[in-house]
N, C-alpha and C positions, 0 to 999 in steps of 0.2 A: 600475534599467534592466538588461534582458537582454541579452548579446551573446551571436551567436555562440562565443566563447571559453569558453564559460560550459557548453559542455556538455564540457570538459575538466576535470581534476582542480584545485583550487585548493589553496594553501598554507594551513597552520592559522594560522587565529588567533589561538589560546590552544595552550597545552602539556599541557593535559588527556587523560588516558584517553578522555573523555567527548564529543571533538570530533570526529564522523563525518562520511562524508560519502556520502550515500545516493542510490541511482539506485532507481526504481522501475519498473513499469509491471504493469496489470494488465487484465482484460476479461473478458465475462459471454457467453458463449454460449448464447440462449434456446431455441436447437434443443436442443441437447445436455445440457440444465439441467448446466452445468459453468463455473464460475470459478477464471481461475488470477490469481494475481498472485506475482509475481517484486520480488527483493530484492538488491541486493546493497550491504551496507557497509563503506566504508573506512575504517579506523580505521590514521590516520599514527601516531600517538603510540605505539601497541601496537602497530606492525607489523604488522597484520593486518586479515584479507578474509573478509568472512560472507557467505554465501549464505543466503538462507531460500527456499523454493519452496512453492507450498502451490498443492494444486491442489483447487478442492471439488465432488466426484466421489461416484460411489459404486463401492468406498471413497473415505473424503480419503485422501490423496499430501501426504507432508510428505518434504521434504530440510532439513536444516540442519546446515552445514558450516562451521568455521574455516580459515584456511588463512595460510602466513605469505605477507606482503604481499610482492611482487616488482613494482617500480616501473616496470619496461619493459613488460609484459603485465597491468597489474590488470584487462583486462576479458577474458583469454583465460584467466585463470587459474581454475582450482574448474570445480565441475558448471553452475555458470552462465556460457555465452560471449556476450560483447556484443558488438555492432561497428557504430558509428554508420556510417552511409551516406552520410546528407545531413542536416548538425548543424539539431538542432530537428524534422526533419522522418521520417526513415528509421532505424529500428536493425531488426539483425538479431540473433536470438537463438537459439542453441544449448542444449540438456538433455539430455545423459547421466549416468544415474546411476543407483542402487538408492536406491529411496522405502518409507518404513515406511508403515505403513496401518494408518487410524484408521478405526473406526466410531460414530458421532454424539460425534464429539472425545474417543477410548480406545482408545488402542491394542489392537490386533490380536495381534500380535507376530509378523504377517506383514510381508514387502517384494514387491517389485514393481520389475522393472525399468521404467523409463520412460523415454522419449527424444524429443525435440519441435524441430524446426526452424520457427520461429516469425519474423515480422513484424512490425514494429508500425508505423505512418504515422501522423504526428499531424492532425487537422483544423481546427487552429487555433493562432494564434500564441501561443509561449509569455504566462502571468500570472505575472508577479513579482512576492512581496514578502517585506516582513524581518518578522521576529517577535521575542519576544523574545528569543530561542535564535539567530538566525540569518537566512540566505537561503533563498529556496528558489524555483522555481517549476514551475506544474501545464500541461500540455495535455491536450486531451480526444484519442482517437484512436481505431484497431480495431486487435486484435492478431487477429493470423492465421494460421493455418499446418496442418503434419502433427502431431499428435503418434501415438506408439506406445506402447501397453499391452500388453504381452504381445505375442500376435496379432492386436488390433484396430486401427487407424486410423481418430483421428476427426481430421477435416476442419474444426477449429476457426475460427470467425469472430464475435469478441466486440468489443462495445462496449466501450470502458475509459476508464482515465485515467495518463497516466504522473507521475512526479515528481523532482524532482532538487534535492538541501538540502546543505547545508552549515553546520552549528550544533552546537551543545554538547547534547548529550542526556543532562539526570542526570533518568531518567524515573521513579528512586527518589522523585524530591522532585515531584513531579507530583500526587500525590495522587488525586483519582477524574479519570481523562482520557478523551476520546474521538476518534476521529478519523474523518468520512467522505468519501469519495469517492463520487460517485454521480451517477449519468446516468436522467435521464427520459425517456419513450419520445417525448416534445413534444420530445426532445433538448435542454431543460432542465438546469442541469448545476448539480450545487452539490460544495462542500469545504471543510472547518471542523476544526478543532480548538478541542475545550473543555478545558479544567481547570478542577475545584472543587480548591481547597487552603484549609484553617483559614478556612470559609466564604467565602472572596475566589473567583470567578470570570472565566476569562480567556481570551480566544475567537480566533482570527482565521481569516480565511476568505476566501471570495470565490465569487459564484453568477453564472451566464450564464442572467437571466432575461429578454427583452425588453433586452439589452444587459448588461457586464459591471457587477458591481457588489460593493465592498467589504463583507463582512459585519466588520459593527459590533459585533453582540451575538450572543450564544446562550443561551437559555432552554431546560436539557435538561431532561426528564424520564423516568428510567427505570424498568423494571418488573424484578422478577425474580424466580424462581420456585428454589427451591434450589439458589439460589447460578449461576444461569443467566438471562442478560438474555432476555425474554419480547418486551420492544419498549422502543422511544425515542418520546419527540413530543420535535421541536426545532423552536423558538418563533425563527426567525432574524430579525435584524434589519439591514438596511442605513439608508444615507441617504437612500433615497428611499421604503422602502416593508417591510414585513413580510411575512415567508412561513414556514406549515406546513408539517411532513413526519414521517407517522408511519414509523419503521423496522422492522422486524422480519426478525431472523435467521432462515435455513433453514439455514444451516451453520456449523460454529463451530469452530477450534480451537485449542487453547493451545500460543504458547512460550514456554519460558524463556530469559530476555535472559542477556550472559554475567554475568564476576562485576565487571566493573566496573558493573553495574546494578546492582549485589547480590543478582544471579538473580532478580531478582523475574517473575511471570509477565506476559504480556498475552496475549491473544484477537482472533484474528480473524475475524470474519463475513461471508461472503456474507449481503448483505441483501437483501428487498426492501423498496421505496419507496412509501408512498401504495397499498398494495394492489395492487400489480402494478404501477403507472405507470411502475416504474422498476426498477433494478436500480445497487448497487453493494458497497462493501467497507466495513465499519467493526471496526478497533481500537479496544480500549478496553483499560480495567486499572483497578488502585487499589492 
């Protein structure tokens, strides 16, 4: 069960490096073929607060910042400002900062200033559940707002999904993982995480199709072309009924997690869904 309280900081669990605890939110603007999603995690154990930004544009826009954790301000602190409104329902979101600039995920070794006063409303009551890692739960919603590139202003309005976890992340021991997010234009709404590890597969999830429903299983299949995923088909399974979804990236880029990950890398994708049906975000790694 969700409360309200819950869109507040919670106490660790465990005394691990590895116990974060993550706000999300992200959105796909089909005018402007541009998706951002915003990050930020808190890690109590290590004293510190990561930003990731990644805006996929042309160029992509990547920020990613450390900062030490300051418990009176964790969401005014760093190039990401948060400030809930109306818990569950309203945040307000701030970006100023210098973003490097990647073209089809490789650095440039240009930056770009960029700066976005953004919205985000959810359209539905938070979904919660536990995994094995942890808490968490998803709303579907639109982020909104100005952002600034240089001299241009674009008048951003995307569909998205935000998230908020609180779990142990050793994503070292994960093995081939994937994670999506993603909104159908039927408004349709699915979210999953897979892991294959030493052949065991381990999925959890939850889709808003004809009403909400627990995904049970995941059947992934992916393709990839030198060392670059080409597409996914996921075979999803609930209790009442199965559903397809082929994915396929238009934008992609890599980060490196810090060293309590043991740097290892992940990727993010702007996808599309079913051939245009949809649009969302998928992480993955190995």
């Amino acid at each position: 069960m969700i409360s309200l309280m819950d869109e507040f900081q919670h106490h660790p669990d465990h005394h691990s490096p590895l116990w974060w605890e993550n706000y999300h939110f992200n959105g796909y603007d089909l005018e402007h073929s541009m998706g951002i999603s915003l990050y930020t995690a808190i890690k109590p154990v290590l004293k510190s607060k990561e930003d990731i930004i990644i805006i996929h544009s042309h160029p992509q826009l990547i920020l990613q910042r450390q900062y030490s954790l300051r418990a009176h301000d964790i969401f005014s602190t760093g190039a990401l400002k948060m400030e809930p409104l109306v818990l569950m329902k309203q945040w307000n979101i701030h970006i100023a900062n210098t973003f490097a600039c990647y073209k089809e995920g490789i650095s440039t070794g240009i930056t770009q200033e960029v700066s976005a006063d953004l919205f985000f409303e959810t359209e539905s009551e938070p979904y919660g559940f536990t995994t094995r890692r942890g808490t968490r739960y998803e709303q579907v919603g639109i982020l909104q707002g100005e952002i600034y590139l240089n001299d241009e202003v674009i008048q951003f309005n995307g569909k998205g999904m935000r998230d908020h976890s609180w779990e142990l992340r050793n994503i070292s021991s994960w093995g081939e993982w994937y994670w999506l997010m993603g909104r159908l234009t039927s408004d349709d709404t699915v979210s999953f995480i897979c892991s294959k590890h030493n052949d065991q597969s381990v999925s959890d999830g939850w889709m808003d199709r004809h009403g909400i429903q627990k995904i049970q299983h995941v059947e992934l299949t992916s393709t990839f072309s030198s060392g670059k995923l080409e597409r996914c088909h996921a075979h999803l399974i609930t209790d009442s009924e199965s559903f397809d979804i082929l994915i396929r990236p238009i934008s992609t880029v890599t980060v490196t997690l810090g060293k309590e990950q043991k740097r290892i890398q992940g990727r993010e994708s702007l996808v599309t869904i079913n051939n245009g049906e949809g649009y969302g975000f998928l992480w993955y790694g190995s």
